[in-house]
N, C-alpha and C positions, 0 to 999 in steps of 0.2 A: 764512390760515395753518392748518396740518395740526397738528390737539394731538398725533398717535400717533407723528409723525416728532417733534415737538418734543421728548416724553417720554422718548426717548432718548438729547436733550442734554442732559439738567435735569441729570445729575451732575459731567457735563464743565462745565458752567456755574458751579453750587455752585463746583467746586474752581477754578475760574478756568483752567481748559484749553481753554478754546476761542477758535478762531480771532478776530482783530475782526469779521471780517464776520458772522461766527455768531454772535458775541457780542451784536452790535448787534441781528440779524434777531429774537435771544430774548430780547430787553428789548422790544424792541415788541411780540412775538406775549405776554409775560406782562404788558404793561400792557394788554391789552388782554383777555386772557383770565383771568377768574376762577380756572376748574381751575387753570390751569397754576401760576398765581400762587399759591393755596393749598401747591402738591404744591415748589415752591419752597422757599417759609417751613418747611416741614414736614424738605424735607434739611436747610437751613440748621441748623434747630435741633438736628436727629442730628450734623450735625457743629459744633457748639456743645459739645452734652452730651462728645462722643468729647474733644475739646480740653482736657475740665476732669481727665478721667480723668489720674489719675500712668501715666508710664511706667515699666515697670519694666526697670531696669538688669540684665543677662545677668551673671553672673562671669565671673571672666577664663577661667576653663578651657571655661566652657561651648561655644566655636568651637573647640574642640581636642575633646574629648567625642564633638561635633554630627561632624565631620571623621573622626573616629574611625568611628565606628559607618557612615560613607555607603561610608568604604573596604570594612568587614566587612561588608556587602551583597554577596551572591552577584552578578557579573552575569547581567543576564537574559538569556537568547539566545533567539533567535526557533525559531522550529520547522525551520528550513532549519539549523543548527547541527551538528546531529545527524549529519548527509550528510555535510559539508566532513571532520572530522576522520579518514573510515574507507572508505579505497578500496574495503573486500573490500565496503561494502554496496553502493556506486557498478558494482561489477562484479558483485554479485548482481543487482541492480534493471537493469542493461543485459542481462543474461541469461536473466532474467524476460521484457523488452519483446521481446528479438531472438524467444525460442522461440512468445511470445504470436502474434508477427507469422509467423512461418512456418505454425504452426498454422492461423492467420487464410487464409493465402494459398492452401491446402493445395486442389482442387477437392475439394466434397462429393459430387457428381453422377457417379458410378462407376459405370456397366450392364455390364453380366456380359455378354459376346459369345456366339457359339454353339460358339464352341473353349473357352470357358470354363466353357461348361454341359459338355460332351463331356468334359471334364478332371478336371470335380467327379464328374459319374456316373461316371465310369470310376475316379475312388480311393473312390467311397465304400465298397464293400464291405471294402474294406480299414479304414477308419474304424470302421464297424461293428465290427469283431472285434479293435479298438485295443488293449481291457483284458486278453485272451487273447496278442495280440502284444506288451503292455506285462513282463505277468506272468512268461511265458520257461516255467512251469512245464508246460506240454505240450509244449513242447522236448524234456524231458531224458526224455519215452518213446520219443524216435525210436532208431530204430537205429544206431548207431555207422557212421562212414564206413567205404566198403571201402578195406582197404589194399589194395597190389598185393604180391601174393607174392614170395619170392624163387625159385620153379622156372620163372617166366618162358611161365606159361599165357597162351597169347594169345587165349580161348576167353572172353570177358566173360559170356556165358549161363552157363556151365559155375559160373563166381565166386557169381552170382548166386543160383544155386540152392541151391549151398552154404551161403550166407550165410541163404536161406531155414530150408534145415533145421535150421542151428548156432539161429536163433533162434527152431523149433518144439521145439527138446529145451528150450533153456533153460527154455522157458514150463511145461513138463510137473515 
């Protein structure tokens, strides 16, 4: 017989819970084993002493009190609680996953062709001079557009020249 398995029955035993057959198996492993028979005598007597104790009577209202106070307990919700009552978070967190996953899918590995270099060299000087084309302020020294007259000169050199000189008096 196994004392560590039987030690397990010795309360079920005490209180008279156990099966016959068990019952029977742990009267023979404790006539025959000291320990067991010791640790026996020893519950008996705990539940001897608990037996002498008074018990003590509840009042009447205290199951109405007890019932009270279980109702005013918040209940508890689990951490998933939170999601169920609030679609907007349900349809943030799906738009969160969808953008996460396109990002994810996106290819990282992009080489620049040789119509792509040709493309980039060919705008950068413009790039260059970005903050002068941003500014607009050396704009406003250029010259005013030519109008077309009304005597119906069809002589464009002629306009030209003129426009030159109207804008060497001004500068004087």
């Amino acid at each position: 017989m196994n004392c560590t398995r039987m030690e397990n029955k010795i309360l079920a035993y005490v209180d008279g819970r156990l099966k016959e057959s068990e019952r029977l198996e742990m009267e023979k492993h404790v006539a025959a084993c000291g320990a067991c028979q010791l640790r026996v005598n020893e519950f008996r007597a705990v539940a001897s002493l608990l037996d002498e104790v008074p018990q003590i009577e509840p009042s009447p209202a205290f199951d109405v009190r007890v019932r009270a106070r279980v109702a005013a307990e918040p209940v508890k919700q689990d951490w998933w609680a939170w999601f169920t009552p609030s679609p907007r978070v349900a349809f943030a967190a799906s738009l969160l996953l969808l953008a996460t996953v396109w990002i994810g899918s996106r290819p990282t590995d992009r080489t620049l062709t040789a119509a792509d270099e040709a493309q980039i060299n060919q705008d950068l000087p413009v790039l260059e001079n970005f903050d002068v084309l941003s500014d607009f302020g050396a704009l406003t020294d250029l010259p005013q557009p030519v109008q077309p007259d009304d005597t119906g000169d069809s002589n464009p050199d002629q306009n030209q020249n003129q426009q030159k000189n109207d804008g060497q008096n001004q500068t004087m």
